[in-house]
C-alpha positions in Angstrom: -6.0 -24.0 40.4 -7.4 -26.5 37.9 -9.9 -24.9 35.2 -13.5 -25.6 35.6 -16.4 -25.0 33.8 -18.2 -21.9 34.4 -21.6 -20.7 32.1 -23.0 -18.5 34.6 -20.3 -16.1 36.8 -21.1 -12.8 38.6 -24.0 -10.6 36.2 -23.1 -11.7 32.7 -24.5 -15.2 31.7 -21.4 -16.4 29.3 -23.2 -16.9 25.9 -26.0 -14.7 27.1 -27.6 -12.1 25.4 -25.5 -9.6 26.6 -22.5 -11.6 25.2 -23.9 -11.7 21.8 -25.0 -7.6 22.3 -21.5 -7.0 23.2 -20.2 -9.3 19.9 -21.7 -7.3 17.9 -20.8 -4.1 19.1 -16.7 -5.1 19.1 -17.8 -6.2 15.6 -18.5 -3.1 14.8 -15.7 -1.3 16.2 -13.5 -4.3 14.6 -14.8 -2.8 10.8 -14.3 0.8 11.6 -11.0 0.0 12.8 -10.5 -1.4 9.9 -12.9 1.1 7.8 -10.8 3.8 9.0 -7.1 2.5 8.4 -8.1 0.9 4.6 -9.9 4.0 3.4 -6.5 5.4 2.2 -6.1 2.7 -0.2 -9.0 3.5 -2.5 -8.2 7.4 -2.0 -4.4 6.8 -2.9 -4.0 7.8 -6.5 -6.1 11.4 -5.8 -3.6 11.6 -2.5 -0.5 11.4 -4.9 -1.4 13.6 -7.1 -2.7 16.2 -5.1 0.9 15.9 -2.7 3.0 14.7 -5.1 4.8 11.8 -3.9 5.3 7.7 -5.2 4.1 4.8 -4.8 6.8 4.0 -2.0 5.8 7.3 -0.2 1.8 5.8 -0.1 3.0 2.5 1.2 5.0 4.3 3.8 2.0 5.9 5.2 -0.2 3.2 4.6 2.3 0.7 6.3 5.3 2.0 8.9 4.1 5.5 9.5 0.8 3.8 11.0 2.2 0.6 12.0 4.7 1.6 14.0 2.6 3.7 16.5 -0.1 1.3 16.1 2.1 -1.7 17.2 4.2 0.6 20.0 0.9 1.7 21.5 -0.5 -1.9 21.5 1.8 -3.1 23.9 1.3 -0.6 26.7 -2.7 -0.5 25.8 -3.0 -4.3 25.6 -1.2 -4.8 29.0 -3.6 -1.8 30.1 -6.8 -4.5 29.1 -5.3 -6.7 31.4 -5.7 -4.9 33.9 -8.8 -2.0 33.2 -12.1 -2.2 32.3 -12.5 -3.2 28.8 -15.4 -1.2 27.7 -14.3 1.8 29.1 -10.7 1.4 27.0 -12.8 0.0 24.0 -14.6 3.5 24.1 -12.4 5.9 24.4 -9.9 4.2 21.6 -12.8 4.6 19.0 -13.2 8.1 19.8 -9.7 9.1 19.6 -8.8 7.0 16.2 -12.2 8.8 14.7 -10.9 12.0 15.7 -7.5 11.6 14.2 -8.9 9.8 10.5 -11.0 12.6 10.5 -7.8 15.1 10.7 -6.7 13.8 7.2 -9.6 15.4 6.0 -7.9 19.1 6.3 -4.2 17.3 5.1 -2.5 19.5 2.7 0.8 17.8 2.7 2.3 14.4 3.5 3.2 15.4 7.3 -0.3 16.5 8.1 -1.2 13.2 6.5 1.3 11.1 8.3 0.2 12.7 11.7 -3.3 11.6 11.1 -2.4 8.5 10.7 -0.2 8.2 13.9 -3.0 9.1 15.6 -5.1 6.3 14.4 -2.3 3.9 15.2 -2.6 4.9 18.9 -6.1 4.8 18.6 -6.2 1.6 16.8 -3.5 0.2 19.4 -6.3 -1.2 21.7 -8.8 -2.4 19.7 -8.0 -5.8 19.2 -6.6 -6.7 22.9 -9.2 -5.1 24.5 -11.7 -6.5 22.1 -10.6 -10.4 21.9 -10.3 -10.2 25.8 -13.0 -9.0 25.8 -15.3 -11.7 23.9 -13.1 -14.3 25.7 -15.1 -13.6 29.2 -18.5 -13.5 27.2 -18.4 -16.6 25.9 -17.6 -19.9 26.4 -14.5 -21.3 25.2 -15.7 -23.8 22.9 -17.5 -21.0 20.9 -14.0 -19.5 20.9 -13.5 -20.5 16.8 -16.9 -19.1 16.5 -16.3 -15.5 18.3 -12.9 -15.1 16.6 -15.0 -15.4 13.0 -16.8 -12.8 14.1 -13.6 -10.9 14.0 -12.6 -11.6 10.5 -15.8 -10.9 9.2 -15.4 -7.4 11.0 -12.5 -6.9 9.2 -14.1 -8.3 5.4 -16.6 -5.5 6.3 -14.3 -2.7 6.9 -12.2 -3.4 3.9 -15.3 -3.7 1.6 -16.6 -0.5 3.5 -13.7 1.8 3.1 -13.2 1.1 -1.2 -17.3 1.5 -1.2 -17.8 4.9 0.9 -14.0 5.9 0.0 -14.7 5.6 -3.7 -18.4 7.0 -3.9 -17.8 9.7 -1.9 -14.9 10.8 -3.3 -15.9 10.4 -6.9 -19.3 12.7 -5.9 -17.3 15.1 -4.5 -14.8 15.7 -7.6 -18.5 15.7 -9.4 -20.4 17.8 -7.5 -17.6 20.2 -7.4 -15.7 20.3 -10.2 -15.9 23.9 -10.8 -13.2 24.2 -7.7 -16.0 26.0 -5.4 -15.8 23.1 -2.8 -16.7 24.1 0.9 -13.7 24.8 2.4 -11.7 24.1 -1.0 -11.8 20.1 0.5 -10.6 17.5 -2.5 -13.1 14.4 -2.6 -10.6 12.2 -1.1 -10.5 14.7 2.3 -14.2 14.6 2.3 -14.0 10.9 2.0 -11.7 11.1 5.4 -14.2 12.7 7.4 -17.3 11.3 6.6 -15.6 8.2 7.3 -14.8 9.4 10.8 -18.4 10.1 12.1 -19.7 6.9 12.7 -17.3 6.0 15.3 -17.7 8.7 17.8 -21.4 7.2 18.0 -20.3 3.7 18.5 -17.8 5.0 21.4 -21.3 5.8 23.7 -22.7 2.5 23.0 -19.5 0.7 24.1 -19.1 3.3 26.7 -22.6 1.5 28.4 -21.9 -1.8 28.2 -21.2 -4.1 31.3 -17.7 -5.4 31.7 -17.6 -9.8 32.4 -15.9 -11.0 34.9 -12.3 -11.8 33.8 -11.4 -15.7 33.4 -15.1 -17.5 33.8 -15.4 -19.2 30.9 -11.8 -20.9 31.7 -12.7 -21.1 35.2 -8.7 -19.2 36.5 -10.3 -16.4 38.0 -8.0 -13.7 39.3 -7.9 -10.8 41.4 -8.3 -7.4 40.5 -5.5 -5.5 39.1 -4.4 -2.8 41.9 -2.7 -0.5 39.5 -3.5 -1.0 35.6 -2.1 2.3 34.6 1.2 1.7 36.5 1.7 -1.2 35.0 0.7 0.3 31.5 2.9 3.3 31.6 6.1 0.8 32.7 5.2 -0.9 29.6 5.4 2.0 27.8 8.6 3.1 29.7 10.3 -0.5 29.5 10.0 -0.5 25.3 10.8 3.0 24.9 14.5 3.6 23.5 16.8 5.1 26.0 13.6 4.8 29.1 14.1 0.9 28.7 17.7 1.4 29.8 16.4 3.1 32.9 14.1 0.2 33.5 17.2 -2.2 33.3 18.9 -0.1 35.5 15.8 0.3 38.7 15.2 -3.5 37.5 19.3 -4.0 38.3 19.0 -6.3 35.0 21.7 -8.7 34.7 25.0 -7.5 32.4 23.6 -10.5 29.9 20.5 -8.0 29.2 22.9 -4.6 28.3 25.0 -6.6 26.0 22.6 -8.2 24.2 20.2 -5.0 24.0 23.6 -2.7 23.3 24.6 -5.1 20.2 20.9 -5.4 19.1 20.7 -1.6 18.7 24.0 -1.0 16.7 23.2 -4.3 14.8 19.8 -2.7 13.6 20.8 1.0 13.1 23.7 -1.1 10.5 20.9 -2.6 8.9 18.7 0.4 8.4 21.7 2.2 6.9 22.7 0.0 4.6 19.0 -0.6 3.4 18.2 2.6 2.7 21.2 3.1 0.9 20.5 0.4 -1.3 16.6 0.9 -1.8 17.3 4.6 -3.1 19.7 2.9 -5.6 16.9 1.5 -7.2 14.7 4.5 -7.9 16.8 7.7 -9.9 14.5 10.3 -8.1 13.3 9.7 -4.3 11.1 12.4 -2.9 11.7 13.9 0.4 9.0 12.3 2.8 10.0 14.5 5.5 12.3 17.6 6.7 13.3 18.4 10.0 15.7 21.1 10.0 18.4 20.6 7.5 18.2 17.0 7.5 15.8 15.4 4.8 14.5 12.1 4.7 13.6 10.1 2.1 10.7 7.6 2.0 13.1 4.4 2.0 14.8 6.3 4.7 11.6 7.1 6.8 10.7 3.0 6.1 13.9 1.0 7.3 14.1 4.1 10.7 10.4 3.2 11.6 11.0 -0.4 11.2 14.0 -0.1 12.6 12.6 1.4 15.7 10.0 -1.3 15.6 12.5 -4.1 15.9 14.1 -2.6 18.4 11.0 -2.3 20.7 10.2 -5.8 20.2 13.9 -6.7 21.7 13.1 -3.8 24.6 9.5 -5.0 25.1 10.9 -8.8 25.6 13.5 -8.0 27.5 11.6 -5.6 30.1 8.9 -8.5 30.0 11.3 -11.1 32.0 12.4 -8.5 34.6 8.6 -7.6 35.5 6.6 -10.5 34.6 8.8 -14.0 34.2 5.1 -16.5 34.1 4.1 -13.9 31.2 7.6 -14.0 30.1 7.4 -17.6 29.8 3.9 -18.0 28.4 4.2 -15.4 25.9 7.8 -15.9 25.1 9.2 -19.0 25.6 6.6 -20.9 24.9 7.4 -22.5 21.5 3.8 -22.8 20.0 3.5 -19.2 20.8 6.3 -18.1 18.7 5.8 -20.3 15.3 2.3 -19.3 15.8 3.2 -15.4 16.1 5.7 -16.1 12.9 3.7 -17.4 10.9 0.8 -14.6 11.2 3.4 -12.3 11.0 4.5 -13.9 7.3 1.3 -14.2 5.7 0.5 -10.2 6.9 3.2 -9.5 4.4 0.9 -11.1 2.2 -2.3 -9.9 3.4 -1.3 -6.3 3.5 0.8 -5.7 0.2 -2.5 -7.5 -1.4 -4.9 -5.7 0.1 -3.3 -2.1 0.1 -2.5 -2.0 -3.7 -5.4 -4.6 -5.6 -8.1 -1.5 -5.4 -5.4 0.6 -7.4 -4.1 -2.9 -9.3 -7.8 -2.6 -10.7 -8.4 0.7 -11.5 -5.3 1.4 -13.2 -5.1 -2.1 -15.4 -8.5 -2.5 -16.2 -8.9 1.1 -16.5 -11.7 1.8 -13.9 -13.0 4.6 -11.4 -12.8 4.0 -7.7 -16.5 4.8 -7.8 -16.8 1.7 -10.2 -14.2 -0.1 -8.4 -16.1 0.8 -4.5 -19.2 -0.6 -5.9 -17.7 -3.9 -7.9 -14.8 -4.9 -5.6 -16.2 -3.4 -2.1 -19.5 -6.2 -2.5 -17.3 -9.0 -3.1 -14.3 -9.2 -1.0 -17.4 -8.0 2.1 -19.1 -10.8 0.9 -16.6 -13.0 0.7 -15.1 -12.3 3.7 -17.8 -13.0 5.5 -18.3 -16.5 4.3 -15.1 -17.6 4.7 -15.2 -16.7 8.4 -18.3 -18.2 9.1 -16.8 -21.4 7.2 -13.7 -21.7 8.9 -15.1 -21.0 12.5 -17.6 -23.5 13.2 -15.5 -26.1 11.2 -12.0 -25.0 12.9 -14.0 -26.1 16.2 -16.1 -29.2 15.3 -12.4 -30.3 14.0 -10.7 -28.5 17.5 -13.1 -31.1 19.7 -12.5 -34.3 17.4 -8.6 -34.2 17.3 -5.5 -32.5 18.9 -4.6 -29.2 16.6 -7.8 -29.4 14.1 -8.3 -25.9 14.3 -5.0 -25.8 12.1 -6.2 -27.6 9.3 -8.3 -24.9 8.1 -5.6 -22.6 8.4 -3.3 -24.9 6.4 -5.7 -25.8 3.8 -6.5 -22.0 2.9 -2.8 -21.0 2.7 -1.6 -24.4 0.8 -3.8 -23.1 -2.2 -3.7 -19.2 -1.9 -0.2 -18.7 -4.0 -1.4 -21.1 -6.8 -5.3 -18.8 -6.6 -3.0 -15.4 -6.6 -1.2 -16.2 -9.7 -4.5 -16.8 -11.7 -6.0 -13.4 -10.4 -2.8 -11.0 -10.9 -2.4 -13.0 -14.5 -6.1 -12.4 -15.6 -6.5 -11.1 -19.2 -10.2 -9.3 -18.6 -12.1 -7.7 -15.6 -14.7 -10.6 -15.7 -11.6 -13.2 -15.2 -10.2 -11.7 -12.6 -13.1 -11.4 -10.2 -13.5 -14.5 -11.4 -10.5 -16.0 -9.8 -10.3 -13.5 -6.8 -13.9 -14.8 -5.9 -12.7 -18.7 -4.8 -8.8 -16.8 -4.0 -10.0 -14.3 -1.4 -12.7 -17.0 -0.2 -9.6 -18.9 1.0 -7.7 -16.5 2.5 -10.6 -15.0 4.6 -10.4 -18.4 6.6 -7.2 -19.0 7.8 -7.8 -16.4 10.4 -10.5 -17.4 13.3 -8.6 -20.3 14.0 -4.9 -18.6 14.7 -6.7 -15.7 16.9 -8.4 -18.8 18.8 -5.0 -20.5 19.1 -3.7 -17.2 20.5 -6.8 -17.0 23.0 -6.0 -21.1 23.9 -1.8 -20.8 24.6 -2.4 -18.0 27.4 -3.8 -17.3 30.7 -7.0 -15.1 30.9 -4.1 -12.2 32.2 -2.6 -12.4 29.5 -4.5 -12.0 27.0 -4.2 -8.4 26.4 0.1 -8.8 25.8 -0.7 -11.8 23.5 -2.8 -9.8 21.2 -0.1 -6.7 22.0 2.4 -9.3 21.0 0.1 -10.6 17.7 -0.4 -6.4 16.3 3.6 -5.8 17.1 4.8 -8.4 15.1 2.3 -8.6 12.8 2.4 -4.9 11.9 6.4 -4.6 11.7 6.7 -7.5 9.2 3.1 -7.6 7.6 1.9 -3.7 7.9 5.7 -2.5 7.2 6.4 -4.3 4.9 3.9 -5.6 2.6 2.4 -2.3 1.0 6.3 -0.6 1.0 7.4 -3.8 -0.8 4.8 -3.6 -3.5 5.0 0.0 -3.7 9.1 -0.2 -4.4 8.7 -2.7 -6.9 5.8 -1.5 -8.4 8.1 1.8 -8.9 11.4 -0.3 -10.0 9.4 -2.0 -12.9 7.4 1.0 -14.1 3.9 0.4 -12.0 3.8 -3.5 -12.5 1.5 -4.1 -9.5 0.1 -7.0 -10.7 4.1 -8.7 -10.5 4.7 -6.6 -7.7 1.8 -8.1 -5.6 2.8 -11.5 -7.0 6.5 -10.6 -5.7 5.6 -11.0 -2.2 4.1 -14.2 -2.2 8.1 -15.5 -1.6 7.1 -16.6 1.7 4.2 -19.0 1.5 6.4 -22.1 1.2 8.2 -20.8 5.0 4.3 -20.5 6.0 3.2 -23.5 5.4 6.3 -25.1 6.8 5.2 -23.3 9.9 1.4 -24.4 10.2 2.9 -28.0 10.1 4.9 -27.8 12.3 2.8 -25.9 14.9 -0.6 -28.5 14.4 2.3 -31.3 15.7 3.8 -29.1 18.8 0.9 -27.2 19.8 -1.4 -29.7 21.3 1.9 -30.1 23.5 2.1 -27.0 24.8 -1.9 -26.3 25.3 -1.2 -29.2 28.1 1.5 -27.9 30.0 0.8 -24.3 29.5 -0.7 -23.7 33.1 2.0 -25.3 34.3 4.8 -23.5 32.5 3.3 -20.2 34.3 3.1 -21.9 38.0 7.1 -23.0 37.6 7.5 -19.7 36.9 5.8 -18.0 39.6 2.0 -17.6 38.5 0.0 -17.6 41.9 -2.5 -20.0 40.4 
């Protein structure tokens, strides 16, 4: 069925009030997503000293403890949106992930800690497919660099949010109790957890009451209702699973082909984590123990390179079980060659994104020798500020240029990461507190805009279906190279050269020349695959 134009289908007017009610709302619960899985950056120097563990520990739960739940759970969840209603998925996620960050609050040791954040990984899983789907069906598409702004200004206010009310309350609890008689003996950083915590168990009601659009009208591909979304969710969740997928191969009768290349793909990764976490222990003369079960005891670097590890493998299962159930989704989502330079270059510049923005709140407070109450009130301002500026830049321009020629949308995207490195060195390099928010105002104004247009690129290279296992497929990779990655990297190094974080944040920034590469080359293919995406799907069996 060809798209048509559709402003007005079933109760919700696309554009509507409601639309913009319900944009702000999955605004919200974009920032306390976000709110709730940043807050442990401010808090991390109180957390290490109180449980006694490194830099590489922090970035460990910061990145792969979180991430990989987080990116496992987003799979299952998103194909879940695809299927459910939204604002019912929406609510209960936001209850559960409040629940969970407000567990850290009674932590007393780095397992306690990493099985609060777990838990907001899971929670976290849905927010963005549900959400993005979501907003999709409100509105129009050509407001589609507009929405997706919304969502990168959600996440500038979340990141400013968590060092403000991290910092501030943490500092006036240490304060107010510094005589030890704290209620509860609670540390300021575990009163910082669960005051951050409340405000979402509100927002779940509101979301909880607000009406679901009718899938596909603003591209005009409307679809029938989904008999059995949970099925089909908990076969996701069975199909990436190690050792279930192998029993979905087997019901599936998958082709020998699959088994070998799975089989090899396992050993080839458990290899890899081996070696790594041999070598990354060489470079630090004491590792602490991250975690013991039984007799055997795991090192940060070892708990690192097993989660991401795991994480690879999933991708490989979640692929593989995605061609034996769903070959159009299979061939939109993963053959489709502006689909995957798109997903790998995201994926790069979260290494960025993440090792910058998990360790610059610390970066400040230890070189320029500030509080994380002086830092929540200086640095939280800005980079929300800032972040919402370049969002509201980027997203009305990536769409004026979107309607006037074939990939414009990708010029903002390659104009803000062209310039970031060169912006990064000045502010890592920077002699005096006044220089370097100096330089990080016009650096973090850039990089707050290459976003809207890649997660409206995502929305434009799939079927309203499958929307939910795009995004999935956007958090998996994302988190496993950007979440996983970034913060341990920094932390390692930082550790290796004696708590250089300014160089170690700098370190990462190997892979801007590969991203840029990238953008390039996706502004000249996409525009071809946009045409001859619906029919990619039909060849391959989409009853459209």
């Amino acid at each position: 069925m060809a798209a048509k134009d559709m402003s007005d289908v079933g109760a919700v007017k696309l554009g509507g009030r409601t639309a913009w009610y319900a944009l702000f709302l999955v605004t919200l619960t974009t920032a306390m997503s976000m709110v709730d899985r940043q807050i442990l950056a401010i808090l991390a120097p109180r957390i290490k000293a109180d449980l006694n563990i490194g830099d590489a520990e922090m970035g460990v739960l910061y990145g792969a403890v979180f991430g990989l739940f987080y990116s496992v759970f987003s799979l299952p969840l998103g194909r879940l949106a695809d299927g459910w209603v939204r604002t019912k998925l929406l609510s209960i996620s936001i209850f559960g992930w409040s629940v969970m960050t407000g567990l850290a609050g009674f932590a007393n040791s780095f397992a306690t800690l990493a099985i609060s954040r777990l838990g907001v990984g899971i929670g976290e899983a849905s927010s963005q497919p549900a959400g993005m789907s979501l907003l999709a069906d409100y509105f129009p598409k050509k407001q589609r660099g507009t929405i997706t702004a919304a969502m990168a200004i959600a996440v500038a206010l979340g990141l400013g949010g968590a060092l403000m009310l991290g910092g501030a309350i943490a500092d006036w609890w240490d304060a107010a109790f510094a005589e030890g008689d704290a209620p509860l003996g609670f540390k300021g950083w575990q009163a910082a957890f669960i005051v951050a915590a409340a405000p979402g168990i509100l927002l779940s009601f509101l979301l909880l009451r607000l009406p679901e659009p009718v899938r596909g009208a603003a591209d005009g591909v409307l679809q029938k209702p989904d008999p059995a979304p949970f099925k089909a969710s908990l076969d996701t969740l069975a199909g990436i699973l190690p050792g279930f997928a192998w029993l979905e191969f087997a019901r599936r009768k998958a082709p020998a082909k699959l088994w070998i290349i799975n089989i090899a793909a396992a050993a080839a990764i458990i290899a890899l984590a081996v070696f790594l976490t041999g070598w990354t222990n060489s470079l630090r003369p004491v590792n602490p123990i991250a975690l013991k079960i039984g007799s055997l005891e795991l090192t940060g670097n070892a708990l690192q390179w097993s989660i991401t590890g795991v994480g690879a493998y999933i991708v490989i299962c979640w692929m593989q079980s995605l061609f034996l159930r769903d070959k159009p989704a299979f061939a939109v989502i993963v053959k489709q060659p502006s689909m995957g330079i798109l997903i790998a270059l995201a994926s790069l510049q979260t290494v960025l994104n993440y090792g910058v923005m998990s360790w610059t709140a610390v970066y400040v407070i230890q070189h320029f020798n500030r509080s994380a109450a002086q830092v929540g009130a200086e640095f939280g301002p800005l980079i929300t500020i800032l972040g919402i500026v370049g969002p509201l830049i980027a997203g009305p321009v990536s769409d004026w240029a979107n309607a006037r020629f074939k990939g414009g949308r990708l010029y903002v995207t390659l104009a803000a990461l062209a310039v970031s490195p060169f912006l990064a060195i000045a502010v890592y390099t920077a002699q005096s507190i006044g220089a370097f928010y100096g330089w990080f105002v016009f650096y973090s104004l850039v990089l707050t805009m290459w976003l809207p247009p890649v997660y409206a690129s995502l929305l434009d290279l799939a079927l309203p279906r499958m929307r939910g296992m795009v995004m999935s497929y956007y958090i998996l990779m994302m988190t496993i190279t950007g979440m996983g990655l970034g913060p341990y990297a920094v932390g390692m190094i930082s550790d290796v050269n004696e708590g250089n974080l300014g160089d170690a944040i700098l370190s990462v920034y190997w892979v801007a020349p590969v991203i840029v590469v990238l953008i390039v080359t996706l502004i000249w293919r996409m525009p071809k695959d946009e045409a001859i995406m619906l029919d990619r799907a039909k060849e391959a069996g989409e009853p459209v």
